[in-house]
LUMDO-807252 format. One record per residue (C-alpha): residue in one letter; x, y negated, z. Coordinates in steps of 0.001 Angstrom, whole numbers, plus 500000, padded with zeros to 6 digits. Last residue first. Layout:
BEGIN
AXYZ...
REM end
This chain:
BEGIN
X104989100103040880X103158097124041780X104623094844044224X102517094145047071X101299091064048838X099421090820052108X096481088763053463X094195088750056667X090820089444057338X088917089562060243X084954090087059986X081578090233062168X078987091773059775X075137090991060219X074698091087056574X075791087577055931X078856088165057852X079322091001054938X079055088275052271X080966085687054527X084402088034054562X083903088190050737X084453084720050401X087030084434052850X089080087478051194X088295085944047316X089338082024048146X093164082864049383X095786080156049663X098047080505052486X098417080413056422X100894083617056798X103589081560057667X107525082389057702X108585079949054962X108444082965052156X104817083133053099X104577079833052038X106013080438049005X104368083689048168X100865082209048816X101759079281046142X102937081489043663X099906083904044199X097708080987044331X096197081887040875X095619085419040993X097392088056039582X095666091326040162X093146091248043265X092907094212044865X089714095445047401X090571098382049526X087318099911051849X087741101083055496X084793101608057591X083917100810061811X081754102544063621X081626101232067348X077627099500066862X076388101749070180X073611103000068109X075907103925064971X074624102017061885X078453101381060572X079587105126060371X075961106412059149X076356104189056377X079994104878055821X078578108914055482X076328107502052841X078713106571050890X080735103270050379X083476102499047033X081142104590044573X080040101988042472X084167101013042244X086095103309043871X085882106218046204X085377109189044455X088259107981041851X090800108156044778X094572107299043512X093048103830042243X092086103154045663X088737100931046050X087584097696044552X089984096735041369X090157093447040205X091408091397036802X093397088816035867X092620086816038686X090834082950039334X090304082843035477X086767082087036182X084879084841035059X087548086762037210X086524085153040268X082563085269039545X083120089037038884X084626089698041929X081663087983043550X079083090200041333X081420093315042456X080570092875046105X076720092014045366X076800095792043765X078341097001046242X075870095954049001X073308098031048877X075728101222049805X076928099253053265X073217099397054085X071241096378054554X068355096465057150X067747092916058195X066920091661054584X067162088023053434X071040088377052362X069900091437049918X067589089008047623X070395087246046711X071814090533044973X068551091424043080X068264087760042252X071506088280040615X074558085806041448X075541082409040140X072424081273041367X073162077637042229X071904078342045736X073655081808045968X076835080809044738X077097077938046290X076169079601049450X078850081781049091X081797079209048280X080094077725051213X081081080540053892X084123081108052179X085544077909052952X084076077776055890X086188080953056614X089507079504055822X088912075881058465X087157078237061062X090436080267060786X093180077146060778X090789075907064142X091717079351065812X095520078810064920X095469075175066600X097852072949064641X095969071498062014X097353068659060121X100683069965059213X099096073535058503X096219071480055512X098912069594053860X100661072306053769X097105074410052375X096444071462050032X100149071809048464X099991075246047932X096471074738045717X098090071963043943X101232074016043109X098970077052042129X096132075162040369X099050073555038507X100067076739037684X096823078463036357X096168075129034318X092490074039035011X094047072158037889X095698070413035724X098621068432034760X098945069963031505X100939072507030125X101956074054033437X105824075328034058X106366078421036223X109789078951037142X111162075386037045X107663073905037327X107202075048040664X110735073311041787X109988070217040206X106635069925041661X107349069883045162X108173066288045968X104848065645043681X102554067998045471X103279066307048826X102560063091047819X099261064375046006X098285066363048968X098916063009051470X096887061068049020X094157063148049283X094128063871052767X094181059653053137X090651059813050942X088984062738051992X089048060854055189X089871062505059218X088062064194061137X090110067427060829X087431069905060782X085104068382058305X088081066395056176X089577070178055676X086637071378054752X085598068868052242X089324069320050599X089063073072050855X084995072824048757X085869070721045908X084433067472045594X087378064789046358X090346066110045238X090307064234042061X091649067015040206X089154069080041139X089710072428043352X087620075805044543X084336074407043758X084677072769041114X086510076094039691X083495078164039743X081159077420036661X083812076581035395X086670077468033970X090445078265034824X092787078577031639X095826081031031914X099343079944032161X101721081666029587X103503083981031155X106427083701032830X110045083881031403X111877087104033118X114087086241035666X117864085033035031X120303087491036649X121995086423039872X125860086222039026X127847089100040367X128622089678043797X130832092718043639X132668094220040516X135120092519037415X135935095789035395X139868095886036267X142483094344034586X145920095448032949X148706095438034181X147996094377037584X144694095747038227X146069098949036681X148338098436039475X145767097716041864X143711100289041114X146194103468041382X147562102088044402X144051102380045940X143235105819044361X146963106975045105X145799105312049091X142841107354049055X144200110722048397X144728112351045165X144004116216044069X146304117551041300X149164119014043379X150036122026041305X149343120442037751X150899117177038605X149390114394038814X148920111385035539X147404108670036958X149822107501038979X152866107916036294X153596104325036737X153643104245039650X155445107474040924X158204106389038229X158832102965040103X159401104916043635X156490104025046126X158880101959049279X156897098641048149X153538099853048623X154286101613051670X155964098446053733X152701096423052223X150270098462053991X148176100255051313X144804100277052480X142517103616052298X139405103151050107X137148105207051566X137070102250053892X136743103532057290X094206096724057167X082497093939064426X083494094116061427X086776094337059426X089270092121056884X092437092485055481X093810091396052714X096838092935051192X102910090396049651X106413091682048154X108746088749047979X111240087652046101X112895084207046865X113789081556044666X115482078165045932X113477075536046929X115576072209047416X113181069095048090X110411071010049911X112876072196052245X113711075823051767X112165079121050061X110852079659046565X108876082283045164X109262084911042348X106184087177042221X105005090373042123X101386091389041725X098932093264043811X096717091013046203X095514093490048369X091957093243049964X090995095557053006X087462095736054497X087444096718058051X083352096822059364X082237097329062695X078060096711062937X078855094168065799X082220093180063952X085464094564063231X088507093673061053X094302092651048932X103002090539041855X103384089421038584X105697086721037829
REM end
């Protein structure tokens, strides 16, 4: 499997997940696979050729014509539909033709091996106890109700589903340092999670308190530079003094065997990528007196571990999914005074 918006100072920041993946759509109990291409978003305040044969012409065709079908003569060498037709299903007859059509699905390519998540993040983003980690807290915070019944209803869930999961991707261990059974646990949480909150608005506080204390983890268990902590205390960040606290996060996900890797910017524009993602101009753009500016920046996550589970839901027809980097970084900029909508897409790489 392979496989990223306004606010008072407006800001659109734009993640894409890029990676394909094979998913699977149906009843928890019968998945079948389903490819699907899914970007992050967030901003302050992205007629038959073939002619039939009736059967009266077929059968008045003299026995030499047919056989010698294939064979025209030199001053009337061009055939029509219906000698193409005739042609095929004689040879058909006699002989066979190359079998055409629906064909057999081809088997997809074996997945990779899972990769190993690590700490110091992944306590925070799921235990196998589900009873610490930050979505299971959340989700007890804005539903009212235990960690204790969630948890049970997650692992009931995850265990209907399981087969299916394991099919395409298996685990080695029952996990959720295993990529894949961080993916199936991680998909399970999140249906748990849409059966138990209805209201759309309440699904959105639920994602962004979940990046909201991934980032104040961070910060109180110093997991980021003092330079970069030192930012959130200031009142007069520029978009350019934040990059560097931008890439620390990314870092923090790929330390952990969250993604593969990350790119922040367009990989078709080198002047504005990476250290060099915001200029002054974007500056300018976002400190505007009447706070209308608003700036576009592309964030990509390669591979990361709910991409199975993200596909599958969004397979189902939802778009409420697994994603830890776009709330995350949504909080940074809210940090800053930033007001921000995000929202997630896949894309195939090519």
């Amino acid at each position: 499997m392979n496989a990223p918006s306004w606010m008072a100072l407006l800001l659109l920041v734009v993640a894409t997940l890029l990676s394909n993946g094979m998913a699977f759509v149906g009843s928890p109990n019968n998945l079948i696979p389903y490819k699907q291409s899914p970007l992050l978003s967030a901003h302050q305040d992205e007629s038959s050729s073939d002619g039939q044969v009736d059967r009266r012409s077929f059968l008045s065709v003299p026995l030499s014509s047919v056989i010698l079908a294939g064979i025209p003569s030199g001053a009337n060498a061009a055939k029509g539909a219906a000698e193409y037709d005739l042609e095929y299903y004689m040879r058909d007859l006699f002989m066979g033709n190359k079998k055409e059509g629906n064909l057999p699905v081809s088997n997809a390519p074996p997945a990779a091996p899972p990769r190993t998540l690590r700490e110091p993040l992944l306590p925070l983003l799921l235990d196998d106890e589900l009873q610490s980690s930050i979505p299971i807290q959340e989700l007890a915070r804005v539903t009212a109700i235990p960690i204790g019944a969630l948890a049970e209803q997650v692992i009931a869930f995850r265990s209907k589903v399981a087969p299916a999961f394991q099919a395409s991707h298996p685990w080695q261990k029952e996990s959720v340092t295993d990529e894949y059974y961080f993916d199936l646990t991680c998909y399970a949480l999140w249906k748990v999670a849409s059966a138990t909150i209805q209201d759309y608005a309440v699904r959105d506080k639920f994602v962004r308190s979940i990046g909201s204390r991934l980032l104040n983890e961070m910060v109180q268990r110093q997991f980021l530079s003092k330079q970069s902590i030192a930012l959130f205390n200031k009142n007069d960040n520029k978009l350019t003094d934040l990059i560097p606290c931008v890439i620390e996060v990314l870092d923090q996900f790929q330390s952990t065997a969250y993604c593969s890797s990350y790119r922040l910017g367009d990989k078709n524009d080198e002047e504005r990528s990476g250290l060099k993602v915001f200029d002054e101009l974007d500056d300018e753009e976002i400190s505007s007196p009447n706070c209308a500016g608003s700036v576009n920046c592309l964030v990509s996550i390669f591979d990361p571990a709910t991409l199975g589970g993200s596909l599958q839901i969004t397979g189902e027809g939802s778009r409420f999914s697994p994603d830890f980097v776009g709330p995350t970084l949504a909080a940074l900029f809210e940090r800053v005074g930033a007001k921000v909508d995000f929202e997630s897409y896949f894309v195939d790489p090519v």
